[in-house]
N, C-alpha and C positions, 0 to 999 in steps of 0.2 A: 430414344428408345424406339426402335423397330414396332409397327404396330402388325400383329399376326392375327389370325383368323381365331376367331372365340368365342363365348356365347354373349350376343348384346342383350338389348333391353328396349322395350320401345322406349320412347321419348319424347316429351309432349313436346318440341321444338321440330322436330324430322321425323320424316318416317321409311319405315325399314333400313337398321341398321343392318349394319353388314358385320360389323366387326368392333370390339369394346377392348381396350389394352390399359390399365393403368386410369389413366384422367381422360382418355381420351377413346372419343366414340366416333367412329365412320362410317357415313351413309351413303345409301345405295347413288350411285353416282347415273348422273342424268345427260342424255344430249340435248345442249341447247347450240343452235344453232351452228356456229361454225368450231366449235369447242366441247367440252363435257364440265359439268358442273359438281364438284364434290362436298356435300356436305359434311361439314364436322362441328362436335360438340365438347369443348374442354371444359370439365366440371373438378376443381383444385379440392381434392377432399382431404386437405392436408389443412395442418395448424397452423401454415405459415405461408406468406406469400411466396409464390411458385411462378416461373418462369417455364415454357414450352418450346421447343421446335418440333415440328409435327411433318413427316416426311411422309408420300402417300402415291402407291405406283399404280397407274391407270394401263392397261392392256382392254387390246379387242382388237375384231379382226384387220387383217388387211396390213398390218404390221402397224396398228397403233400401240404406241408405248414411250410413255412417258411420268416421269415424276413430280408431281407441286412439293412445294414448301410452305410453311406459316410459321413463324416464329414468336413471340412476344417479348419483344425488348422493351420497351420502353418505363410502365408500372409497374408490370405483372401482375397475374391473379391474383387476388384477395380470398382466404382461404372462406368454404363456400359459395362463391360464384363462379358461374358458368360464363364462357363466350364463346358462341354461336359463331359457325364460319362456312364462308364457301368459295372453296377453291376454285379456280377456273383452270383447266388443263387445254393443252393443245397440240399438236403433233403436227408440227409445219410437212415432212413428209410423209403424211399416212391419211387418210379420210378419216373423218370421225364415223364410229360406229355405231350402231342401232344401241346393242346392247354390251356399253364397258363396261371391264370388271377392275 
């Protein structure tokens, strides 16, 4: 499921979401070093175990653009629990930027 822009929530794990879709919550994305760092929070509010692929498009200037992936194959979620994640992005041809979106 496409994650679009919506109203978040804070969240005692991250701060400043940017965007909340479904199970799945997305934070303000950060530059570290030679990459950006995307935080996310998959919270299963379901009765069942649940399974995610979580797809997430980083832009910013200078022609950064690129997409992470996270998936959960292995267990899956256990209905009410959360897993905390953070993506790591990179754009082999673009500089990272101050401030990605």
């Amino acid at each position: 499921m496409p994650v679009t822009p919506g109203e978040p929530k804070e969240n005692e794990h991250f701060r400043h979401p940017v965007t909340t879709q479904g199970d799945v919550t997305v934070f303000e994305p950060v530059r570290s070093g030679s990459a950006v760092t995307v935080p996310i929070l998959v919270t299963n509010r379901g009765d069942q175990r649940a399974f995610y692929e979580v797809a997430v498009r980083i832009t910013g200037a200078h022609g950064f653009d690129t997409t992470v992936r996270m998936k959960s194959e292995a267990v899956g979620l256990y209905p009410g629990t959360s897993w905390p994640a953070e993506l790591t992005a990179r754009d082999p041809g673009s500089p990272v930027p101050d401030n990605p979106r």
